[in-house]
N, CA, C and O of each residue as an XYZ file, in Angstrom:
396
protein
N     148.589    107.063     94.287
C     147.414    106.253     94.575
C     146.591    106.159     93.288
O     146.179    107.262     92.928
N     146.270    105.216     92.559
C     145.393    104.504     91.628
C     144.096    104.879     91.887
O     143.706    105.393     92.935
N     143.421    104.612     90.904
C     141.519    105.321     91.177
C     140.958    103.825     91.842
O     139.873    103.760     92.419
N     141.849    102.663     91.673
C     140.884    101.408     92.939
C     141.394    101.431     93.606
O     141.072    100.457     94.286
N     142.489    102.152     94.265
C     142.947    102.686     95.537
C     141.893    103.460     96.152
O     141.232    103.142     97.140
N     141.806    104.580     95.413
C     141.028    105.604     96.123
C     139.253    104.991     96.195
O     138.415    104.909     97.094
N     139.271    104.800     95.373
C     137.633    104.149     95.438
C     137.298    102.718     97.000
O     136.272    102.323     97.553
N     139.061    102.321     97.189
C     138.278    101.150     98.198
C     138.615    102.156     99.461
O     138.272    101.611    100.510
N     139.067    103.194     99.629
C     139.464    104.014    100.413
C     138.189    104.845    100.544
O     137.623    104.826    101.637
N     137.681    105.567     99.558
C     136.005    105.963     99.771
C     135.449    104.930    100.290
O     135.283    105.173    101.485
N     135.027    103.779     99.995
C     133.996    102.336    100.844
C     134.484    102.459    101.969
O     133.685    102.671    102.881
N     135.949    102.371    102.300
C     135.997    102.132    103.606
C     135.745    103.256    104.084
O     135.115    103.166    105.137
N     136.064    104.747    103.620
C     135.299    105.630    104.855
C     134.275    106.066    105.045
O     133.910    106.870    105.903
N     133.443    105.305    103.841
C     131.785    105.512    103.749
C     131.579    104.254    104.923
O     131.305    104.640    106.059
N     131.665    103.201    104.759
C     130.985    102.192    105.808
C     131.539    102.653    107.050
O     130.670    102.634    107.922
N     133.082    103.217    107.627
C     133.335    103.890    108.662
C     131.902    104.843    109.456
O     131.461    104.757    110.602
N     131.504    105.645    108.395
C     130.740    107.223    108.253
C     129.264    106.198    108.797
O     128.506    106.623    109.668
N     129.081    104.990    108.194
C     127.843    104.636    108.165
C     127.541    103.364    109.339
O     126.455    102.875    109.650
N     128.718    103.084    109.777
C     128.688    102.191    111.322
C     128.546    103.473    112.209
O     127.604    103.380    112.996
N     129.312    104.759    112.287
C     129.049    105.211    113.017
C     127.715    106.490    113.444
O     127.682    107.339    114.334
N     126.457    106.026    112.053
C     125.589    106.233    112.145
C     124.526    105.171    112.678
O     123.400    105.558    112.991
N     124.937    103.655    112.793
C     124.283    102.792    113.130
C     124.515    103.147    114.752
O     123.504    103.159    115.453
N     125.872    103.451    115.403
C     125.828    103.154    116.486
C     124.966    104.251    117.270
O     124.533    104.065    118.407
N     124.725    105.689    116.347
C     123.960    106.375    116.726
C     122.581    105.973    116.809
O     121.935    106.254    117.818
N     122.116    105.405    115.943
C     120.666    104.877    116.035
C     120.718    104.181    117.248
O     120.043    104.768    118.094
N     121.340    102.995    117.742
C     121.381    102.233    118.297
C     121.587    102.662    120.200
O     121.392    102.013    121.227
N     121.970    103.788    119.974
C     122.018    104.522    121.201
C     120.634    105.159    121.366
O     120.087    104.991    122.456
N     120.210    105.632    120.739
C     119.000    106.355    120.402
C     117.612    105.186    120.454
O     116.512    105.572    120.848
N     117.817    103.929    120.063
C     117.015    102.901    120.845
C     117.149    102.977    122.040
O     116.248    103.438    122.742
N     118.331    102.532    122.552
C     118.128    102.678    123.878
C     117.958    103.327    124.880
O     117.633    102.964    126.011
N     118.329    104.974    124.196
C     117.487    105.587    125.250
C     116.178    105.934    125.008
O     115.736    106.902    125.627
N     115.460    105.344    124.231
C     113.772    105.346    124.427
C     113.297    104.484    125.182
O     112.327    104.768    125.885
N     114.028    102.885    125.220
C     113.632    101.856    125.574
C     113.747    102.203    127.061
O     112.704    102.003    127.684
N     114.904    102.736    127.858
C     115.088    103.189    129.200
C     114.162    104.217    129.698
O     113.962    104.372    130.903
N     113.509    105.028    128.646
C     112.269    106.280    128.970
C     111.095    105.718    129.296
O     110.271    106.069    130.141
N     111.092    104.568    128.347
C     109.930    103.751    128.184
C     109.705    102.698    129.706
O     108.656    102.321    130.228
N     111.246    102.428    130.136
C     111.363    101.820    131.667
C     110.819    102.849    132.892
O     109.880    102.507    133.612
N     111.453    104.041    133.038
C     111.602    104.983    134.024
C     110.599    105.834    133.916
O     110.510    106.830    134.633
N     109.665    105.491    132.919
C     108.695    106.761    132.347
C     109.077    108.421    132.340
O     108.449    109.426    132.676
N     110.323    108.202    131.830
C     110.960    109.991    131.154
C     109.863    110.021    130.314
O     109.292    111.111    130.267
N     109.444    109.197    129.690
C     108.479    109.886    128.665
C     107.143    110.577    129.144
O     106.692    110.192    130.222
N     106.317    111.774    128.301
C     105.306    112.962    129.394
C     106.306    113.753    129.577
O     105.905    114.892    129.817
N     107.469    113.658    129.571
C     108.381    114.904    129.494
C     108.213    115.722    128.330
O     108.266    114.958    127.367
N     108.107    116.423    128.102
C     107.703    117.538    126.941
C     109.229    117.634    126.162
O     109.363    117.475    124.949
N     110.437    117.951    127.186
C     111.369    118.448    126.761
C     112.027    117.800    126.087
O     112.499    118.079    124.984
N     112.188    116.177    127.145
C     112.644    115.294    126.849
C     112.053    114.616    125.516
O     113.069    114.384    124.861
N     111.441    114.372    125.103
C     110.475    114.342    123.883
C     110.521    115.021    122.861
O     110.172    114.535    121.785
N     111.034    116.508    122.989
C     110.780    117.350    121.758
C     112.731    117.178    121.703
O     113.171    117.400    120.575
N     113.420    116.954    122.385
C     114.782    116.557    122.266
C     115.098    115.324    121.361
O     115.721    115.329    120.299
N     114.454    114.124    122.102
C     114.702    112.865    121.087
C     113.950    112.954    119.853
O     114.411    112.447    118.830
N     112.511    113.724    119.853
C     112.177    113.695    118.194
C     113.161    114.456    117.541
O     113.360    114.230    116.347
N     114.068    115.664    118.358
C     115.084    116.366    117.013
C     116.197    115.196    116.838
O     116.786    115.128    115.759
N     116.451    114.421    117.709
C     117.368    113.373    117.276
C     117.165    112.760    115.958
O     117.918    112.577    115.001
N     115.930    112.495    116.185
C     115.752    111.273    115.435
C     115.373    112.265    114.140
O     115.835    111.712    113.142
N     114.880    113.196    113.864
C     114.995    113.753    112.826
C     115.903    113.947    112.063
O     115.714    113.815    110.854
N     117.139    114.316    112.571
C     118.402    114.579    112.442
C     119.181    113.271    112.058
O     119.950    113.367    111.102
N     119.069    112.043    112.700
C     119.289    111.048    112.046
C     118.571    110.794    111.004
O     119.205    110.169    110.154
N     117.362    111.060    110.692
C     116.676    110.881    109.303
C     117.240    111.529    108.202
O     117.457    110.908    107.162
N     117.508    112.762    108.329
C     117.864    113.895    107.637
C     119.456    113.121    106.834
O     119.818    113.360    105.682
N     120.136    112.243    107.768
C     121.913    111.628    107.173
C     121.281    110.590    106.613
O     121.293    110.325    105.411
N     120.630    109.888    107.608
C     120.554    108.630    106.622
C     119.905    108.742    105.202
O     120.348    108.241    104.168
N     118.775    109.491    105.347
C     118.297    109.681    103.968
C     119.138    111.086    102.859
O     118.851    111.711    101.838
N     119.711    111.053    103.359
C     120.919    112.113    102.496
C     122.060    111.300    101.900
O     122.756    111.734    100.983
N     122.261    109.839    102.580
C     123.373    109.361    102.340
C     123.223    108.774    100.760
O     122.388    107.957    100.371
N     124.239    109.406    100.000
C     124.173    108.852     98.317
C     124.446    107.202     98.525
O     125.398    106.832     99.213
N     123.491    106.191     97.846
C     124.411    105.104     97.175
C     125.122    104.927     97.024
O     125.567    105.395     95.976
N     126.034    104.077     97.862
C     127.590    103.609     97.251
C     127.341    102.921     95.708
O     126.441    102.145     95.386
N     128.680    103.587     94.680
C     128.534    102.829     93.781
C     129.803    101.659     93.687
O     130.593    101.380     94.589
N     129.751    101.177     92.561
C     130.942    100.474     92.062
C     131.137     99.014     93.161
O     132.054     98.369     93.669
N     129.154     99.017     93.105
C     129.081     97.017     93.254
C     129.061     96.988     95.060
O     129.003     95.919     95.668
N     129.127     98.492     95.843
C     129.258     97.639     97.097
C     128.001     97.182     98.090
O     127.734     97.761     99.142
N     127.534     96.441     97.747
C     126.363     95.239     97.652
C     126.312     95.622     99.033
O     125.168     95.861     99.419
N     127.456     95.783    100.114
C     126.998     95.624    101.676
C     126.449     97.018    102.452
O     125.771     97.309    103.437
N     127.142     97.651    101.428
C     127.048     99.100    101.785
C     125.017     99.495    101.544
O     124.260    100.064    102.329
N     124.775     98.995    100.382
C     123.238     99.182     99.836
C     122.599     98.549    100.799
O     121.520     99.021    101.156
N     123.048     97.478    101.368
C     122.294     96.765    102.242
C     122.145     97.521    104.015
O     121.242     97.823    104.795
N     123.342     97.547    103.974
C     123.312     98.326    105.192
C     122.165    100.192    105.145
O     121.332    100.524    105.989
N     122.444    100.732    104.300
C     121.898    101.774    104.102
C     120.786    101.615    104.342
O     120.316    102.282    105.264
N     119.930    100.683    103.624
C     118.304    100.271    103.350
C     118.148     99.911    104.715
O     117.257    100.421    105.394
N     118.898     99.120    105.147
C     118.244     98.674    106.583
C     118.119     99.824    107.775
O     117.233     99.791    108.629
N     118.871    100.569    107.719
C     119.164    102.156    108.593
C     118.505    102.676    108.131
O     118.541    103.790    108.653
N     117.728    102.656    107.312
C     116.173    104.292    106.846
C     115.036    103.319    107.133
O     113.923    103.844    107.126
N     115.080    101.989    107.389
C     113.889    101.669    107.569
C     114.335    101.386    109.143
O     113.339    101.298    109.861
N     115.456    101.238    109.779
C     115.267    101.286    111.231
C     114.651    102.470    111.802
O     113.729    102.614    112.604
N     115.782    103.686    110.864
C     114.948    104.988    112.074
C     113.881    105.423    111.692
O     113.499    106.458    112.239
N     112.787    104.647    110.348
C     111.424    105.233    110.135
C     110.650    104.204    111.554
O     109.702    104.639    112.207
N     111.256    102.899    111.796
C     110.521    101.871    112.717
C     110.884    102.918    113.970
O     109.994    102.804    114.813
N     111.740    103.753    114.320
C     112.060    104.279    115.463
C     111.405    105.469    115.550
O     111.197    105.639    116.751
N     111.098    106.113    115.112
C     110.288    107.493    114.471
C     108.697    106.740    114.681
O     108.047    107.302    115.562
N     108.158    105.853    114.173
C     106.855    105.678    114.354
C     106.647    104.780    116.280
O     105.687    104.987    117.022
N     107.613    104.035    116.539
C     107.329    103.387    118.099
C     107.535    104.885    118.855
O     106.508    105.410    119.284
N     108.524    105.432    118.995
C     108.761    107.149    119.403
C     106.907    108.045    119.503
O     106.420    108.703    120.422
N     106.380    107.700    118.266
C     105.502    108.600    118.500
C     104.259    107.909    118.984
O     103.360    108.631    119.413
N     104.041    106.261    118.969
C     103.508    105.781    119.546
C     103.012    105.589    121.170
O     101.963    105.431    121.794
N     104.699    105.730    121.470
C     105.188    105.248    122.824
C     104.522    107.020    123.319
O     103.775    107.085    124.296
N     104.913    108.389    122.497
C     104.259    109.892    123.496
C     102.543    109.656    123.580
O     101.858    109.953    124.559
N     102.081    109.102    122.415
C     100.521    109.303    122.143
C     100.115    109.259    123.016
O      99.449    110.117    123.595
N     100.687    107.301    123.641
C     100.109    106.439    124.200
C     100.145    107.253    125.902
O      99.256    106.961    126.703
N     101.140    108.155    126.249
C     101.895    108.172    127.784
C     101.011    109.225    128.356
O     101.173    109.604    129.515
C-alpha cells in the first residue's frame, strides 16, 4: 500500500469516525426534543445524564485533529459539529432553566 493509499484510507475512516459522531448528535437532538414533548425534563437525573452526553460529545468533537492533505469536506463537516453541539449545549440548558 502507497502513502495515497493509506492517506485516502485515513479520510475514509476519519469521515466514517465523524458520520458516526453526527449520528450521535443527532440522536441526542432528538431525545431532548421528545423531553421537551413529554416534559422528562425537571428530571434531575434525566438532565444530569444528557448534560454528560453532551459533554462527552463535546469532549470528541473538539478533540477531533483537522484532517489534512486538502480534505475541504472533512473541515467543513467538523466546524459544523462543534458549533451544532455548542447550539445543543446552550437550547439543553435553556430548555432546564426555563422547566
Amino acid at each position: 500500500m502507497n502513502i495515497v493509499e493509506k492517506q485516502e484510507k485515513l479520510a475514509a475512516i476519519t469521515k466514517e469516525y465523524i458520520d458516526a459522531i453526527e449520528d450521535a448528535i443527532s440522536t441526542l437532538e432528538k431525545e431532548i426534543k421528545e423531553a421537551m414533548d413529554v416534559e422528562k425534563s425537571g428530571n434531575p437525573e434525566w438532565e444530569k445524564s444528557i448534560e454528560g452526553y453532551i459533554d462527552e460529545l463535546h469532549s470528541i468533537i473538539f478533540s477531533l485533529p483537522e484532517p489534512r492533505h486538502g480534505h475541504k469536506d472533512l473541515h467543513k463537516k467538523i466546524a459544523e459539529l462543534r458549533k451544532r453541539i455548542k447550539d445543543i449545549y446552550a437550547d439543553f440548558k435553556a430548555m432546564i432553566k426555563k422547566g
